[in-house]
Each structure stands twice: as structure tokens, then as C-alpha cells.
C-alpha positions, 0 to 999 in steps of 0.5 A: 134086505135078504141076502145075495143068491149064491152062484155056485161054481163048483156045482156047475163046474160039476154039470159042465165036467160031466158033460165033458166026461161024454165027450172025452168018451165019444173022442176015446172010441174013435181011438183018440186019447185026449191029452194035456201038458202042463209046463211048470218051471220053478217052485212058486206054491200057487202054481203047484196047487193050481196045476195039482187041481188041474191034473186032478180033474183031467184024472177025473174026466178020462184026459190024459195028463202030463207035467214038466217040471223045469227048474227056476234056473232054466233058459228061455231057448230051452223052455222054447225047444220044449214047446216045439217037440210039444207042438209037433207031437199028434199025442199032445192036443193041449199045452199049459204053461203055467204063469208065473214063469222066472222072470228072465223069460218072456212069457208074452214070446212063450205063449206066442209059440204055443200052437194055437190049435194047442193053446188050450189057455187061449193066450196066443195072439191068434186065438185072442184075435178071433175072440176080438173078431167073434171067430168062434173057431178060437180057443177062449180064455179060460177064465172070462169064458167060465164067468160067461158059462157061470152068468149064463147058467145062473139065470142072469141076462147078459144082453142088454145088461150094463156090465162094470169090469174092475181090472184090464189085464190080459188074462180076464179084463180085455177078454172078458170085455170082449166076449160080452160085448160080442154081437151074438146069445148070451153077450150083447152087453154094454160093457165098461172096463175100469183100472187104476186112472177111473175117475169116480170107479164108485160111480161106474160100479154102482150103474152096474147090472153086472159087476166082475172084480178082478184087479187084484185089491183084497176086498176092494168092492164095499157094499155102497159100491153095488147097486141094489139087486146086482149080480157080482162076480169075485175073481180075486185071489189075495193073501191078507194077514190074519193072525187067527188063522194058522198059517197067519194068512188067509185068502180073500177075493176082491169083494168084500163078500159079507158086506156085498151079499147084503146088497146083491142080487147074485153073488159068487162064493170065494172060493168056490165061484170063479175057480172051479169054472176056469178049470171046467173051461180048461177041460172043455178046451182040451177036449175040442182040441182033441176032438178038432184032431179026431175030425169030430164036430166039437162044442166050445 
């Protein structure tokens, strides 16, 4: 059976920047300089690299950017004053805060005072709510909103199809189930979330039109476990052990890519599918914000 097409994620990422990049120049000559925050506080080395990546695009694009840096020592009331001067500043259109946040700091009460006009993340729960409800007028979550622009540029029909989740965490889980199941183009799908009490997990994922990972298990997803001619999403992110490689680990997703390319129809690279995506939606987000600020009729 021949292999799985590849989804490429970095080259419609790159489609979606560049349609982006036009939109920051239009919002520019109306005097506006589209502008994103980023909060990080401690020192956790993924959330240097992400934030790194994410400074890089808004370079790319013409968006402005701007980081605090706090220290894994600083107080929530001190975190919280920040993001109020954040949201009272007309300069500022977008607000990240970067997860993992030190863990005597409540992130579900950060991302609540986020202004959700500024929730480029789509976390606030006003901005998750809208997405329940089908508001379009809402930020979306970043992640799940680039699996739905990946799906939807790679050919594959959502309506109708029978879409497996692996994992119901907040940040791709629900909001994904969410978005494709909406009554509206490109969702309208029959949509099944499974998490650690599925019984039979194998037997929902091998029903499954679309099969999106994202639970965190490192090459959880076995080629027996795909229907034939599926289209597969990896979302995952996990260090495993590798004593060839030279730092002694390496990264894998939660697909076990080579075995699943055999069975797919359509598959996601890792890295390189879902990655890329979430930050082209991250740059789209912002860019809406500003041009909401600017009294221009955004795409989001």
C-alpha cells in the first residue's frame, strides 16, 4: 500500500503568513502598528523556544513584538498588575501568556483577566464560549483553529466525516470538538472525543474518517489503529530516549508516524504539520485584533 500524502504544515502556514503579511500592511496604512505581548515567567526551555519562534514570525510579518520576561519567583498579584497596564494600553492588540506559568500561580484566573478583545490565544472564557455557541465574533484557539485551516487546505472534507480526538484538554481537545462539529462550511462533522476512561479507544479510532492525537502519549497511535485511507493528525509533543541521538533524547508525536504512513491516506509530518499552523493562526489572531482597533472588517 503506498504511503500516506504528507499535509505540509510549514508550506501552508507559509500561504496563510503571506496572506497575513497584506493584512498587516493594509492595518499599517491606516497608521496602526499591529502589536503582540508575550508573558513569560521562569525559565522552562520549551516555552523559550516557542516564544522565540513566535517573536520570529511577528518579525517576519511586520507585527510588532514585545516579551516580559518574569522570573519563576514572581507573585500572581504582580503577574495580574501586569495584564492590567497590558490591557489598558491601545498600543497593545494582542496579550500571550506563555503555559507553563510557576505552579503557585493559577493560570485558569491569568487567562480569565486577559482582555478577551486581546486574548490572541483564545483561552478567555468569553472567547471559548462564543466558539461553543458558533460566534464567530470570538478569538480561536490557535491550535484546533490551524488543524481546521490545515484539514481545509489539504483537500480533506470535514462535513459529514466522522472525526476521532484523542485527548480532551482544554487547549485542543474540547475546542476542537467544538469547532468541527459546528453547524456551519468546513465543520459539520460527527465528532467523538476519546481520553483515559474510552473503552475500546482501538475500536473508535479505527471508525475514524479523521483521527486527530493529541493526548500526550509518545507514539500511542499504531498502524492497526487507523482505518484505511484515513486522514491523521499528530499534535503530540514528547521527549523520548534515544541514546543515538546526541543530546540522548529526541522528539516524537503521538503518532507512530512511520508504521501509520503505511495505513493513511493523509498524514501530518512531526514536526512540521501542526506546529507551524498554530503559530500562522497566532499571527492571524493578532492581526484581527488590530484591525477590530483600527475599525477594518477582519477575516478570522
Amino acid at each position: 500500500m503506498p504511503s500516506g500524502a504528507l499535509m505540509d504544515g510549514r508550506a501552508i502556514a507559509g500561504e496563510i503568513h503571506q496572506e497575513t503579511a497584506r493584512r498587516v500592511a493594509q492595518v499599517k496604512e491606516r497608521g496602526l502598528q499591529p502589536c503582540l505581548v508575550f508573558i513569560r515567567a521562569g525559565e522552562d526551555p520549551a516555552s523559550r523556544v516557542y516564544v522565540g519562534m513566535k517573536e520570529k514570525a511577528c518579525a517576519q510579518l511586520g507585527i510588532q513584538s514585545q516579551t516580559h520576561l518574569l522570573p519563576a519567583s514572581v507573585a500572581e498579584k504582580d503577574l495580574l498588575a501586569l495584564l492590567a497596564r497590558l490591557n489598558a494600553d491601545p498600543r497593545v492588540h494582542g496579550i500571550l501568556v506563555q503555559a507553563p506559568l510557576p505552579t503557585h500561580i493559577s493560570e485558569t484566573r491569568i487567562y480569565r483577566e486577559v482582555d478577551p478583545n486581546k486574548d490572541v490565544d483564545g483561552f478567555h472564557p468569553v472567547n471559548v464560549g462564543k466558539l461553543l455557541l458558533g460566534d464567530t465574533t470570538g478569538f480561536r484557539s490557535c491550535t484546533p483553529a490551524g488543524i481546521q485551516e490545515l484539514l481545509i487546505r489539504s483537500g480533506v472534507k470535514i462535513e459529514g466525516a466522522e472525526v476521532v480526538i484523542l485527548g480532551r484538554g482544554n487547549i485542543v481537545g474540547k475546542p476542537m470538538a467544538a469547532m468541527l462539529l459546528q453547524k456551519a462550511k468546513n465543520a459539520g462533522a460527527t465528532v467523538t472525543i476519546c481520553h483515559s476512561q474510552t473503552r475500546d479507544i482501538h475500536a473508535h479510532c479505527r471508525r475514524a474518517d479523521i483521527l486527530i492525537a493529541a493526548l500526550g502519549v509518545a507514539e500511542f497511535v499504531k498502524a492497526q489503529m487507523v482505518k484505511p485511507g484515513a486522514t491523521v493528525v499528530d499534535v503530540g509533543v514528547n521527549r523520548v530516549l534515544d541514546p543515538a541521538a546526541k543530546s540522548g533524547s529526541r522528539l516524537v508525536g503521538d503518532v507512530d508516524f512511520a508504521g501509520v504512513r503505511e495505513v493513511a491516506g493523509k498524514i501530518t509530518p512531526n514536526p512540521g504539520g501542526v506546529g507551524p499552523m498554530t503559530i500562522a493562526m497566532l499571527m492571524q489572531n493578532t492581526v484581527w485584533a488590530a484591525e477590530r482597533a483600527a475599525g477594518l472588517t477582519g477575516l478570522n
